[in-house]
C-alpha positions in Angstrom: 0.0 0.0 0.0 0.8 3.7 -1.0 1.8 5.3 2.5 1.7 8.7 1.3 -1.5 11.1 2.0 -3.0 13.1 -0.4 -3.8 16.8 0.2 -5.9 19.3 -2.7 -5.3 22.7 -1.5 -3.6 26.0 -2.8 -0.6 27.6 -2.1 -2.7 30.8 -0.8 -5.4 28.8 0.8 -5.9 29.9 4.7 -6.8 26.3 5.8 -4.5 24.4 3.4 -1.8 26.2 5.1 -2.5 24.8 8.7 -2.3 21.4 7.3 0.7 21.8 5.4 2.6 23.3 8.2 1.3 20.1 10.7 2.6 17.3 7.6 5.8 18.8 7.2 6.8 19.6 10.9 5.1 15.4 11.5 7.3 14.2 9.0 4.0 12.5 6.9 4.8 11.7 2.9 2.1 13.8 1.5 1.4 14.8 -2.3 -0.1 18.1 -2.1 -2.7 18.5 -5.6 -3.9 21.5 -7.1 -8.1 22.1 -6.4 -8.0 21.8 -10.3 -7.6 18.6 -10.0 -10.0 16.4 -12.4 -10.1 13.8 -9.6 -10.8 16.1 -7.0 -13.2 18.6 -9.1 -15.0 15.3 -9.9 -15.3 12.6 -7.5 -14.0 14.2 -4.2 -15.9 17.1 -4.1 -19.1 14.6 -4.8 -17.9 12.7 -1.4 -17.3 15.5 0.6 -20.6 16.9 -0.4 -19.1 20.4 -0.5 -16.5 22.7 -3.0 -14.2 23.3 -0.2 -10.6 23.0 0.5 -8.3 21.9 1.7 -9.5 18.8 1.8 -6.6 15.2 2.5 -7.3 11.7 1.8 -5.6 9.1 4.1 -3.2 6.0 2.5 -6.1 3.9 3.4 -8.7 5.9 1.1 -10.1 7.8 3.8 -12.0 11.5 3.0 -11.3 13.8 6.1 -12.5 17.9 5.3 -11.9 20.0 8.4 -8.2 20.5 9.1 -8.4 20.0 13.0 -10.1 16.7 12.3 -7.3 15.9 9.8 -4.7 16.7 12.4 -6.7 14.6 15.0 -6.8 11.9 12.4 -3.2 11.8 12.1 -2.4 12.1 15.8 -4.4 9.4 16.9 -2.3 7.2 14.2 0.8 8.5 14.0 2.7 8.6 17.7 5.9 11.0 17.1 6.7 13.2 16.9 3.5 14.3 19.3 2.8 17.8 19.2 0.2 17.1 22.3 1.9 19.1 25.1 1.6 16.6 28.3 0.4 19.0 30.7 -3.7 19.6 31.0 -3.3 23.9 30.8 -0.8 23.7 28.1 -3.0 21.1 25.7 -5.9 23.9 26.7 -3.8 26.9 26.0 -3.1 25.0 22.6 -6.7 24.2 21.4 -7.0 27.6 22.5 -4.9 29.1 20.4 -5.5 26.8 17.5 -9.2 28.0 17.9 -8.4 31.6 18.2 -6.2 31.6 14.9 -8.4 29.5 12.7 -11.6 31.6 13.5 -11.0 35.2 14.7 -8.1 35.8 12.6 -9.7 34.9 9.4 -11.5 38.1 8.5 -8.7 40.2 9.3 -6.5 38.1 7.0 -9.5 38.4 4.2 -9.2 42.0 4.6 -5.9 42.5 4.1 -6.2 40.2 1.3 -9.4 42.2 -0.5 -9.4 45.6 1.2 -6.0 45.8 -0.5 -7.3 44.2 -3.7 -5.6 46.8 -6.0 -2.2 46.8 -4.9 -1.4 43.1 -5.3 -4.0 42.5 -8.0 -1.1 40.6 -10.2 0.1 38.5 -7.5 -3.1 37.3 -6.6 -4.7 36.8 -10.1 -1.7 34.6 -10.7 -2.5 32.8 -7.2 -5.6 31.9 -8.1 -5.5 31.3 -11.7 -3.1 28.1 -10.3 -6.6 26.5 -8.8 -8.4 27.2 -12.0 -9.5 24.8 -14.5 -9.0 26.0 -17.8 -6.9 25.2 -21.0 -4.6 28.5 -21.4 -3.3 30.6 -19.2 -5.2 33.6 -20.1 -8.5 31.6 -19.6 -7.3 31.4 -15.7 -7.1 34.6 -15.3 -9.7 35.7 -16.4 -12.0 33.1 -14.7 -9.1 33.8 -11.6 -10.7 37.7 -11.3 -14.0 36.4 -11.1 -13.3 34.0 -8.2 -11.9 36.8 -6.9 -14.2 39.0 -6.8 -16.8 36.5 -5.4 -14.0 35.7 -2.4 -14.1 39.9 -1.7 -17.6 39.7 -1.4 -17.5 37.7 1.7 -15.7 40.9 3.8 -19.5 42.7 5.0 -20.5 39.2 6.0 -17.2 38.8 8.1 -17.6 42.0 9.9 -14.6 43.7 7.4 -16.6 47.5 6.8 -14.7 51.0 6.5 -16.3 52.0 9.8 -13.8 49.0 11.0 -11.1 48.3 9.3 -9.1 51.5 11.2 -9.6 49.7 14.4 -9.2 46.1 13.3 -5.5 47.3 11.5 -4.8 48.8 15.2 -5.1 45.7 17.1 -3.7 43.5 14.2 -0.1 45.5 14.8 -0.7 45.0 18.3 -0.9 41.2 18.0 2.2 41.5 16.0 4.1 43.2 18.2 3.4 40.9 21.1 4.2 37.8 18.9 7.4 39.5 18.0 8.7 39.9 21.3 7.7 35.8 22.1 9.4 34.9 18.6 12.2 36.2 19.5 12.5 34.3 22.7 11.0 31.3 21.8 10.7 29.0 18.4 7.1 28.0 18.5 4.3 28.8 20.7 4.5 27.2 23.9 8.5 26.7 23.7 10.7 24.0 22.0 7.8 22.3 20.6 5.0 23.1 17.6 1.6 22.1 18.9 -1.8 22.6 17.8 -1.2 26.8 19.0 1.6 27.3 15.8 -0.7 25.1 13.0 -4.1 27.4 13.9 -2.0 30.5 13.5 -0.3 29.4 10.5 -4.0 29.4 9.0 -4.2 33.2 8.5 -0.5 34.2 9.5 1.1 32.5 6.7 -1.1 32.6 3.3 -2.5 35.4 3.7 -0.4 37.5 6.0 3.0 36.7 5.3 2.8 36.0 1.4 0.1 38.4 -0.1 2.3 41.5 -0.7 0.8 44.5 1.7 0.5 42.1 4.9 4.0 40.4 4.5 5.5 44.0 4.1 4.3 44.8 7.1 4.9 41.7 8.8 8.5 41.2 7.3 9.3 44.9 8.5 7.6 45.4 11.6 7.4 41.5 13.2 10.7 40.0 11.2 11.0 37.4 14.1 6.8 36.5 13.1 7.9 36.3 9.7 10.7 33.6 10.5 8.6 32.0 12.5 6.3 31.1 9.8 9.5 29.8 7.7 10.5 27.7 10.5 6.8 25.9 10.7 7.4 25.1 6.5 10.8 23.3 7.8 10.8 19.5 8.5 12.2 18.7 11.9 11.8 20.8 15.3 15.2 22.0 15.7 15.8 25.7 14.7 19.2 26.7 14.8 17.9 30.1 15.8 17.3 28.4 19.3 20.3 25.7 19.2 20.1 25.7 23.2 17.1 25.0 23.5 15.5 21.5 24.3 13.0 20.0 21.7 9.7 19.9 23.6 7.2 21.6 26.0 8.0 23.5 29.6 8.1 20.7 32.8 5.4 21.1 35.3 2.7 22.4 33.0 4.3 25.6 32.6 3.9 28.5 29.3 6.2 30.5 28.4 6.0 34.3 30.1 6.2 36.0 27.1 2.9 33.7 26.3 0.4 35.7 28.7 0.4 38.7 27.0 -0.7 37.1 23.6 -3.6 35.3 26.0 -4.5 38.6 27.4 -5.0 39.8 24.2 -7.0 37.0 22.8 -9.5 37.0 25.5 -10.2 40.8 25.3 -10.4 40.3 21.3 -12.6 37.6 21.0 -14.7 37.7 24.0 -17.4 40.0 23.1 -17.6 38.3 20.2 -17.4 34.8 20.9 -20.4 36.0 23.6 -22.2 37.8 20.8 -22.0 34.4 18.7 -23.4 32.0 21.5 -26.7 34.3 21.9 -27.0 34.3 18.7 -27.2 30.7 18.6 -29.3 30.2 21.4 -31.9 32.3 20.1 -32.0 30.6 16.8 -32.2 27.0 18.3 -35.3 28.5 20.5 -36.5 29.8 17.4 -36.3 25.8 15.9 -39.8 24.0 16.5 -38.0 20.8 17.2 -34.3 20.6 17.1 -33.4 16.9 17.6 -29.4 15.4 17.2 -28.4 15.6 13.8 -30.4 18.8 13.1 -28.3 21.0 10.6 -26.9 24.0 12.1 -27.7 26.4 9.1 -29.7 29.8 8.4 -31.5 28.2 5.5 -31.1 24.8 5.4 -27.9 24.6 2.8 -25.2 22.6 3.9 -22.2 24.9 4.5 -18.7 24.9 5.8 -18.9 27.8 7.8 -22.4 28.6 8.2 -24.1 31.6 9.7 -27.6 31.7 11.9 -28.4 35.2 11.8 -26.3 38.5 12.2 -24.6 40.4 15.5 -23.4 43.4 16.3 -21.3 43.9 19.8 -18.7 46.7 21.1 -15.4 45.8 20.2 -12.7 47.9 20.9 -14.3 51.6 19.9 -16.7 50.5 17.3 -19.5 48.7 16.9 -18.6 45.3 14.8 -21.6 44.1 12.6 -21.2 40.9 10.9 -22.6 37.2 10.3 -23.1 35.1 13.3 -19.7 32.4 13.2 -21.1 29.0 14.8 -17.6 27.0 13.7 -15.9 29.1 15.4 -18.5 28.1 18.6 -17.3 24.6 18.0 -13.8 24.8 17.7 -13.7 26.8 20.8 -16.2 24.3 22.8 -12.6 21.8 22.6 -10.8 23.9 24.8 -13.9 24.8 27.6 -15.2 21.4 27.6 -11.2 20.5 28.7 -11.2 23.3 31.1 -13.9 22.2 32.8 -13.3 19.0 33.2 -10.0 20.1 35.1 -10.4 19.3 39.3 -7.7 20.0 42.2 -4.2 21.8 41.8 -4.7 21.6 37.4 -8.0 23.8 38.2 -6.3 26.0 40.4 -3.4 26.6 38.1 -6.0 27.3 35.4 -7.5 29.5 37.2 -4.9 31.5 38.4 -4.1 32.1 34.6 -7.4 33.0 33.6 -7.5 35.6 36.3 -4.2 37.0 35.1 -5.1 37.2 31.7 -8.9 38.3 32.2 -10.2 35.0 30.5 -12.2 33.8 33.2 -15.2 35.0 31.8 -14.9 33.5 28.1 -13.8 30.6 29.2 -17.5 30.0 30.8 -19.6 30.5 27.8 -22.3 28.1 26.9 -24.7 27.2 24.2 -27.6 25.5 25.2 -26.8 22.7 23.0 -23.6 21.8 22.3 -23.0 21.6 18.6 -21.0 19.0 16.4 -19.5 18.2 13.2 -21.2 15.2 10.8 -20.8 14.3 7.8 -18.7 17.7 6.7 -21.1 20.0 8.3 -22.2 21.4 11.8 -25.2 19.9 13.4 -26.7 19.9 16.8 -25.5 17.3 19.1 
């Protein structure tokens, strides 16, 4: 049998770029396949009941969609190198994390990507024009532009509006600048190790923010160390000569890095309101349902959707109002990391605790839907 997985992605897919990252740094033989792929534009879009990528077929023939469930999948085969840290706060600081990046970050990566359409129109039509079936190369671009502009459409529904985008560029340089000064101490997230913190951020920190030219301008000359960071996670092996001191793997005694907190601080004053904003929004559509049962399709209008939406929100965030579509994945992915926190008894609860209160999560890290919500059959459902 063929050992090698199978991956159908683009280079300047968001979510293609988490997986890649997590192959390369496991050490899995993967073929990565362009989205124009006959096979996949046939038959593997038909299984996965969606046109999504990235999208990675196991040796054994195996369809798995979402990229945390392919980097579950692979885990729960594939022993070492594990990127599961051993302690119980650092595996919830990960999923944390990994949450974090692959949901809030997105629309400011879109935005940088769209708002700033014009000034890397060229490198983008090219980008896309790869994915593109067509015979010439002047048939791609052209159907490339009009992908394109269906893809900048999506920034109202994401919250991206010119009332916002001055205060979401703001806090965007001030993530930077915190992961900056932890990337210059430190290789990978929570220390000598990748876990599942470094893939989630290398959804929209690497394809969108370090290679579309406007963002990785600003990356390369105001976060450099950022910038190498996302080199180092497209390098096989966990040794960076950068940091030839220190030890491959994760702090002793459950321990983060200190230069970690601040980044936490920042994601739960960021995402909170939201996240908050999200989980009403939810409830009030599942009272809304006449008889939500297990199974039921989480979805405003009954289409089957990869990131569906259940209505619209607006909360305070930072010193604007934010206005956009309801994000119920991003309920899920975060419900990993809560359910683990909650689960945690004696000194592991008290050392999560402590953290929460120094970073001002405590708060987001009780939200609650009244029904928790799962992933079937390449979609979200009610569990």
């Amino acid at each position: 049998m063929d050992e090698r997985y199978t991956i159908w992605g683009t280079p300047h897919s968001l979510y293609t770029g988490k997986i890649r990252s997590y192959l390369i740094k496991k050490g899995i033989n993967y073929e990565e396949i362009m989205a124009s792929d006959p096979q996949f534009v046939g038959d593997i879009i038909r299984q996965v009941g969606l046109k999504v990528i990235p999208v990675m077929q196991s040796p054994g023939g195996d369809i798995i969609q979402d990229t945390t469930a392919m980097i579950d999948y692979i885990e729960s085969r594939v022993a070492a190198p594990s990127f599961v840290p051993p302690g119980p706060v650092q595996r919830i600081v990960a999923d944390l994390i990994d949450a974090f990046g692959s949901n809030y970050l997105m629309p400011i990566a879109m935005h940088y990507r769209w708002s700033y359409r014009e000034q890397q129109e060229h490198f983008l039509c090219n980008e896309f024009a790869r994915a593109v079936p067509a015979p010439t190369y002047a048939d791609r671009m052209e159907k490339a532009g009009k992908l394109m502009s269906r893809f900048a459409d999506f920034l109202p529904n994401l919250g991206v509006t010119p009332e916002v985008i001055p205060a979401m560029e703001a806090s965007y340089k001030e993530l930077l600048a915190l992961l900056e000064t932890h990337f210059q101490n430190y290789p990978y997230f929570l220390g000598g190790c990748p876990s599942a913190a470094d893939f989630g951020m290398m959804a929209p920190l690497y394809a969108h923010l370090a290679r579309d030219p406007v963002p990785a301008f600003l990356m390369k000359t105001t976060a450099p160390s950022v910038f190498r960071w996302t080199e180092r996670m497209n390098m096989p092996g966990i040794k960076d000569g950068d940091f030839k001191d220190l030890a491959i793997g994760f702090p002793e005694d459950d321990a983060l890095p200190e230069t970690l907190e601040p980044i936490l601080a920042f994601l739960f004053s960021h995402w909170g309101s939201g996240l908050k904003a999200d989980a009403e929004c939810f409830d009030a559509w599942l009272d809304s349902l006449e008889s939500p049962v297990t199974g039921t399709l989480v979805s405003h209008d009954g289409r089957r959707q990869v990131h569906p939406h259940i209505g619209r929100i607006s909360y305070a965030w930072r010193d604007v109002v934010m206005k956009r579509a309801s994000q119920p994945h991003a309920l899920w992915h975060f419900d990993r990391s809560r359910t683990a926190a909650q689960a945690l008894t004696g000194v592991d609860r008290e050392r999560l605790d402590a953290l929460l209160d120094r970073t001002g999560g405590s708060a987001m890290m009780t939200l609650e839907t009244k029904c928790k919500i799962a992933r079937h059959d390449n979609v979200l459902v009610l569990a």
